[in-house]
C-alpha positions in Angstrom: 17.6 11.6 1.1 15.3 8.5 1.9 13.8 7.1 -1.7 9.9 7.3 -1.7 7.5 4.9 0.9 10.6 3.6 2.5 9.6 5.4 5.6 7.1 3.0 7.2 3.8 4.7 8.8 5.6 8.0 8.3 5.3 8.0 4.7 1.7 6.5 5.1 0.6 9.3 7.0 1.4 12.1 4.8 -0.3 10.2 1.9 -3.4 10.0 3.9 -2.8 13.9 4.8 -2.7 14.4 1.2 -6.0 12.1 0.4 -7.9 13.7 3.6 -7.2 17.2 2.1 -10.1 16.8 -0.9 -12.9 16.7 2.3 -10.7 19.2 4.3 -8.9 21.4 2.0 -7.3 23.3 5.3 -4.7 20.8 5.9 -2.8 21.8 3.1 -2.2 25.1 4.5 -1.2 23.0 7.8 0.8 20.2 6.3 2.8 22.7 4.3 3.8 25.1 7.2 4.4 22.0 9.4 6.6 20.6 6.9 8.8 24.0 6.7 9.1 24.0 10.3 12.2 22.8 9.7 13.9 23.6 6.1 17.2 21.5 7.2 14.9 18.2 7.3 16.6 16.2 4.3 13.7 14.3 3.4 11.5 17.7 3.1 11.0 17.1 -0.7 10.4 13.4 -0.6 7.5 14.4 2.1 5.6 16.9 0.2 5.8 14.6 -2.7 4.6 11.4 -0.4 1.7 13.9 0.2 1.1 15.0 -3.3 0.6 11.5 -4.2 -2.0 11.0 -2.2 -3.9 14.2 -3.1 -3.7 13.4 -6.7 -4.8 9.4 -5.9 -7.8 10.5 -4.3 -8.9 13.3 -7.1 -8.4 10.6 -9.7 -10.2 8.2 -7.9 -13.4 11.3 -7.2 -13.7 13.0 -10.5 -12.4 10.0 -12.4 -16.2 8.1 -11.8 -18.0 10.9 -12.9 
């Protein structure tokens, strides 16, 4: 198992996946199923947690200035 960010534009994608979801809340639904296309892939937990970061950057950055 890869450590966390050390996949390039990979792992920048699925934190912009993650930051995307607060405007379009489907792509969790999407991003989820995607990533459990294939349950083998080694990396599976590393991804959903690349993602999670970026969804809870995003929500601390929108309901942190109010």
């Amino acid at each position: 198992m890869r450590g966390l960010f050390t996949d390039g534009y990979n792992s920048l994608w699925h934190i912009i996946f993650g930051m995307m979801t607060l405007y379009f809340p489907y792509i969790f639904i999407f991003y989820i199923l995607y990533q459990y296309n294939d349950p083998n892939d080694s990396n599976l937990v590393i991804d959903i947690l690349e993602y999670l970061i970026g969804l809870l950057v995003i929500l601390g950055f929108y309901y942190g200035k109010k």
